[in-house]
C-alpha positions as CSV (number, residue, x, y, z in Angstrom):
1,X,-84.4,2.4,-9.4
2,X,-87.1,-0.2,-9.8
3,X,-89.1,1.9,-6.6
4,X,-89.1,5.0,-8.7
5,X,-90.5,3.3,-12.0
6,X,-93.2,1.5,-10.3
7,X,-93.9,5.4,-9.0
8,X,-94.1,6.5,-12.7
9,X,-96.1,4.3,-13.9
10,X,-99.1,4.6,-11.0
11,X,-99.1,8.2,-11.6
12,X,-98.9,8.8,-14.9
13,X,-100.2,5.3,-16.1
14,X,-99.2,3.1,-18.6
15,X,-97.1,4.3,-21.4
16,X,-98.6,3.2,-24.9
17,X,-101.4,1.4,-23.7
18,X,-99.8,-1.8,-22.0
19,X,-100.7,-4.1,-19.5
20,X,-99.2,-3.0,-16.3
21,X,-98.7,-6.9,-16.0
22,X,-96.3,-6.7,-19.3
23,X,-94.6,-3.7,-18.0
24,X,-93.6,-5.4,-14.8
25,X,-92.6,-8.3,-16.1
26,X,-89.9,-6.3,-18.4
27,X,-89.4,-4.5,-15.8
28,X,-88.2,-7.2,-13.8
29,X,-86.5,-8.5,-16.6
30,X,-84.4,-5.2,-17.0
31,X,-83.7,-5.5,-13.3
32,X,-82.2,-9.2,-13.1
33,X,-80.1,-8.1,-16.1
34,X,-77.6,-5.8,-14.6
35,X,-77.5,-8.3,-11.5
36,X,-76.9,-11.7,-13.2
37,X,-74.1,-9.5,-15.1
38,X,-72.7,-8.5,-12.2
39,X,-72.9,-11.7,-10.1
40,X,-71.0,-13.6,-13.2
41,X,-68.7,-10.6,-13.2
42,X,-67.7,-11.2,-9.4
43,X,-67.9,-15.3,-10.3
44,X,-65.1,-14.7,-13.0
45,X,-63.0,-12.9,-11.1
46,X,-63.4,-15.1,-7.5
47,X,-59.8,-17.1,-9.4
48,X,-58.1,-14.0,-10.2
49,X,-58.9,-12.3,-6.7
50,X,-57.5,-15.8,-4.8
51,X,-54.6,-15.8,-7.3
52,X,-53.6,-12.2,-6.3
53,X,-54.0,-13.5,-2.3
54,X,-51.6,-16.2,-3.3
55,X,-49.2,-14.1,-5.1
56,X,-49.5,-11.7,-1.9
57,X,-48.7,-14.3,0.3
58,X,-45.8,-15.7,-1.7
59,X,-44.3,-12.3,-2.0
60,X,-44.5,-12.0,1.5
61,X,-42.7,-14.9,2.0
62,X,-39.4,-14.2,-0.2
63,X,-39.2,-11.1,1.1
64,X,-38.9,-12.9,4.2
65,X,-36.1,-15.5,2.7
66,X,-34.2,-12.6,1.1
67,X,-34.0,-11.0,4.6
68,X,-32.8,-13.9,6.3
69,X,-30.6,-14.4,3.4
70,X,-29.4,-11.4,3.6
71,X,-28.6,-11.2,7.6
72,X,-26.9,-14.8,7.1
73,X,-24.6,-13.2,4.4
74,X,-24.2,-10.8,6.8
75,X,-22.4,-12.9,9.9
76,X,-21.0,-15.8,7.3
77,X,-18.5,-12.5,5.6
78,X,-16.3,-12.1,8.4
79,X,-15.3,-15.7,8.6
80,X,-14.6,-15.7,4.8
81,X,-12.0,-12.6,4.9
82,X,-10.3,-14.5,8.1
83,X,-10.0,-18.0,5.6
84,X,-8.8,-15.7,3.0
85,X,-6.5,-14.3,5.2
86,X,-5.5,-17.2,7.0
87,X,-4.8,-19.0,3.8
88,X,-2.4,-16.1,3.1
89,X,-0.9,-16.9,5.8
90,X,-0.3,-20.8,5.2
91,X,1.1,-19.7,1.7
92,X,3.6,-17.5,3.7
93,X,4.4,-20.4,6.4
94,X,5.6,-22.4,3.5
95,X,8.2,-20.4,2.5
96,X,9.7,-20.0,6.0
97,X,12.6,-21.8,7.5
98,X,12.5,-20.7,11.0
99,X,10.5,-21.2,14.1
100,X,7.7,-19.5,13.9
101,X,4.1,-18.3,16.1
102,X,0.7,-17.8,15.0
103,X,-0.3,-14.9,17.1
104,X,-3.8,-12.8,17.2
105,X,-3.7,-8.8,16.9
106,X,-5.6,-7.2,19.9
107,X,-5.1,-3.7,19.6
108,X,-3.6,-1.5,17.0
109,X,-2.2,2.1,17.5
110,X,-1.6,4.1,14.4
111,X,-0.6,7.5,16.2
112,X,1.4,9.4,14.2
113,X,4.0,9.3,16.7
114,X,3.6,6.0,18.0
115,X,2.9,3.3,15.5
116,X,2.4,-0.5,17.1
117,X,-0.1,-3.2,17.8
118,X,-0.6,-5.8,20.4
119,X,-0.4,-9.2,20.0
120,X,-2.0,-12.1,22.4
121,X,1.6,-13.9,23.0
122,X,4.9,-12.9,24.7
123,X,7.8,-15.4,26.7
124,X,5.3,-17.9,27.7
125,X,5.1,-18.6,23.7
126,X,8.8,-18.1,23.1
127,X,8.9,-14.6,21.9
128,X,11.6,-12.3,23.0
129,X,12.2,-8.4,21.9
130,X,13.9,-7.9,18.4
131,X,12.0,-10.9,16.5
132,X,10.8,-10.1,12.9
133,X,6.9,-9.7,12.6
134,X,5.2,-10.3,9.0
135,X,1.8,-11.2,7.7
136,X,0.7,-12.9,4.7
137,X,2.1,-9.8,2.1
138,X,5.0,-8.1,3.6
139,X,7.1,-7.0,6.6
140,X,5.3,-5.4,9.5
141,X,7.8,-4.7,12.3
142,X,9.7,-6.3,15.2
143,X,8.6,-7.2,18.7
144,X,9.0,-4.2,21.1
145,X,8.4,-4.8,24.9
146,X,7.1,-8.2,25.9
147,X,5.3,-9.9,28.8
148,X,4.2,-12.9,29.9
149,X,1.3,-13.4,27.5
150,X,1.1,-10.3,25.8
151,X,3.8,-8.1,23.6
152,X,3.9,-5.2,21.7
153,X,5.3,-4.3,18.1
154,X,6.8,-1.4,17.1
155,X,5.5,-1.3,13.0
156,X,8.2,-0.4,10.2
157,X,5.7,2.8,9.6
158,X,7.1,3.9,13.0
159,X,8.8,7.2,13.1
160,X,11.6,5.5,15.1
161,X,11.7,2.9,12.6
162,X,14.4,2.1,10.4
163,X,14.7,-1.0,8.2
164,X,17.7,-2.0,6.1
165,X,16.0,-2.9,2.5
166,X,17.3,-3.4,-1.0
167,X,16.2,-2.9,-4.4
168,X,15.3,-5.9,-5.7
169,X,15.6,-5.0,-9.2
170,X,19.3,-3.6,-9.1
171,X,20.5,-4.7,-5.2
172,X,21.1,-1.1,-4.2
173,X,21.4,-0.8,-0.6
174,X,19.5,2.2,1.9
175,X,17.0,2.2,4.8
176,X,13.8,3.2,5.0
177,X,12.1,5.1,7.6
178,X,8.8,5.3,9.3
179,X,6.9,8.7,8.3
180,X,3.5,8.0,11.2
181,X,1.4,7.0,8.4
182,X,0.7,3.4,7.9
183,X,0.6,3.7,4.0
184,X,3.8,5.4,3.9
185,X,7.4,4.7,4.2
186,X,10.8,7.4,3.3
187,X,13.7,6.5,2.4
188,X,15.8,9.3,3.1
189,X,19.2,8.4,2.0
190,X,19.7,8.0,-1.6
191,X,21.2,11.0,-3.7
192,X,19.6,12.6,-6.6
193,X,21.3,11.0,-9.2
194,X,19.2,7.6,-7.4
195,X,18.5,5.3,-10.2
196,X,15.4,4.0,-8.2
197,X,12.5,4.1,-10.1
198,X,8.6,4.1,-8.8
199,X,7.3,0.7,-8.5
200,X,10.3,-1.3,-7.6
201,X,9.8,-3.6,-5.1
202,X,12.4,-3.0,-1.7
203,X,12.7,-6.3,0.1
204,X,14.5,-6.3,3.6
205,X,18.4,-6.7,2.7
206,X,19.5,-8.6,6.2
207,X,21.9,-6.3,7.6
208,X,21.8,-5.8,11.4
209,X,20.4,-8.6,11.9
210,X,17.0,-8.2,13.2
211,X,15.2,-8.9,9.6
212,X,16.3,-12.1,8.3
213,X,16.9,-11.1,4.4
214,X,14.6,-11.3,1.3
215,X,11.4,-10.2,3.2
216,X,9.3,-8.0,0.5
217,X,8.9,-4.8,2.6
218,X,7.1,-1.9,0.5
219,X,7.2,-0.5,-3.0
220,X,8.2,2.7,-4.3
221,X,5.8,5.2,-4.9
222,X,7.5,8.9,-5.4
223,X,10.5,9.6,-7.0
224,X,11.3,13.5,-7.0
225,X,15.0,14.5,-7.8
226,X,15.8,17.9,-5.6
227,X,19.1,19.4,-7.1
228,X,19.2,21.9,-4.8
229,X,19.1,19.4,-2.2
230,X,21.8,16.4,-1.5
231,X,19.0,13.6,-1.6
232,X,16.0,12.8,-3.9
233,X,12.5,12.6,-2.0
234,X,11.8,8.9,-2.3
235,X,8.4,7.4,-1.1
236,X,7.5,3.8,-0.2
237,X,4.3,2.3,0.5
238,X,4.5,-0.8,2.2
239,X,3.1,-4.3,1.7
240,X,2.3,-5.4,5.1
241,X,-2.0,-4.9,5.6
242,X,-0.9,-3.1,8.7
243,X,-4.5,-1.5,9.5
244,X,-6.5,-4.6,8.2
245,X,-4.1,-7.7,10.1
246,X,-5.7,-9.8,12.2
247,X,-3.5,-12.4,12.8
248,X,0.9,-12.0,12.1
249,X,3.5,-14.6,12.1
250,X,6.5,-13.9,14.5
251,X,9.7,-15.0,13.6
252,X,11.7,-17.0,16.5
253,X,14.9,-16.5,16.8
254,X,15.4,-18.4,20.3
255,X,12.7,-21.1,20.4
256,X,11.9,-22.1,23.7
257,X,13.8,-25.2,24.3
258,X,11.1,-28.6,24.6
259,X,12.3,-30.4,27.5
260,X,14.4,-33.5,27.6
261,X,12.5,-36.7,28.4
262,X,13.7,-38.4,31.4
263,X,16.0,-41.5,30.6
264,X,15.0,-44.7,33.5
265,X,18.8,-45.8,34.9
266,X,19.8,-49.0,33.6
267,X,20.2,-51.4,35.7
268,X,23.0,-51.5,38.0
269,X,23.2,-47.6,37.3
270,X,22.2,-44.2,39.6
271,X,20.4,-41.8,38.1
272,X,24.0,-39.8,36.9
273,X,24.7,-42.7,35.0
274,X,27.5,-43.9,37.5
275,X,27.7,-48.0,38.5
276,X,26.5,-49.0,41.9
């Protein structure tokens, strides 16, 4: 800009008359103008430039924390649903009377036809086929086949399945039946004139022996009178977090017995407890 005034002015002269001295000198002046402004402008800014670096970096980093936050939340969930669940459990402990085994679920099967799980225990731990398996909300089943260390349980959502329950709101007796779907249980047997009513509570009523009595069991769901039919179409769900257990009680009903301590003869007796 200054290169093509200075070109002006030799070639066309002065304007007005003036000292080409005077014209460079305002000249010069109208130059340094702009650039003072502009190196104050970049001076007033320098803070606000280093202030957006800092901000930058600071965003940076709690993005960073959130992540890490985030991926610790991440691994710390699963162990607090098993304390929850595990405190479940010691709440149902409480209330039991009868030997009892912590046991870990290692596989579970929800066929439709074949409804069990596997559990990480079997007669080395005490457990023997028919004991009564629960978990911290309900009845789940009763040990099928059993091994040394491992055992299977057939669920009350089984097909096969039939559990002896009563209402606990009027003590009327019936059975329930597995139907192959673990949020579903039938109970088959009561007449349409059934006085069972949907959300009563069905708790395991003792009889035959394999589920000690009071046990909550499921809670009815569906109550459809047929009357061209001789029983109503009662549905149950059950209590039990069959698909979600991790860990079960089993009930013992023949506790492995603890060995008896070996007694030292007195003296001046055998070992049979006879005098020398």
């Amino acid at each position: 800009m200054a290169a093509s005034l200075a070109l002006l002015i030799l070639r066309h002269g002065a304007p007005l008359g003036l000292p080409l001295a005077q014209i460079t000198m305002e000249m010069g002046a109208f130059i340094e103008q702009p650039v003072s402004d502009a190196a104050d402008f970049l001076e007033s800014i320098g803070p606000a430039l280093a202030s957006r670096r800092r901000l930058i970096r600071t965003n940076r980093a709690l993005r960073d924390e959130i992540f890490r936050l985030r991926a610790q939340l991440l691994t710390e969930r699963p162990l607090v649903f098993q304390n929850r669940r595990l405190k479940a459990l010691l709440g149902r402990i409480r209330a039991i009377h009868q030997s009892f085994r912590l046991v870990r679920v290692l596989r579970i099967d929800l066929d439709p036809y074949r409804q069990e799980v596997v559990i990480g225990a079997g007669q080395k731990a005490g457990l023997a086929r028919g004991d009564a398996v629960i978990d911290a909300h309900g009845l789940v089943g009763q040990v099928g086949t059993v091994s040394a260390h491992l055992s299977r349980v057939l669920l009350i959502t089984d097909p096969s399945e039939m559990v002896p329950v009563e209402v606990a709101a009027t003590g009327l007796l019936t059975f329930s039946v597995g139907s192959g779907i673990p949020t579903r249980l039938r109970l088959p047997y009561l007449p349409n004139d059934t006085r069972v009513r949907v959300g009563q509570l069905l708790i395991s009523s003792g009889l035959g022996g394999h589920y000690a009595y009071g046990f909550p069991v499921a809670v009815v769901t569906h109550v459809i009178l047929r009357p061209n039919r001789s029983f109503a179409r009662v549905d149950a769900r059950p209590l039990a977090a069959i698909s979600e257990d991790r860990e079960l009680l089993v009930l013992v009903r023949h506790p492995s017995p603890r060995p008896k301590p070996l007694r030292k003869p007195a003296v001046g007796q055998t070992q049979n407890g006879h005098a020398r």
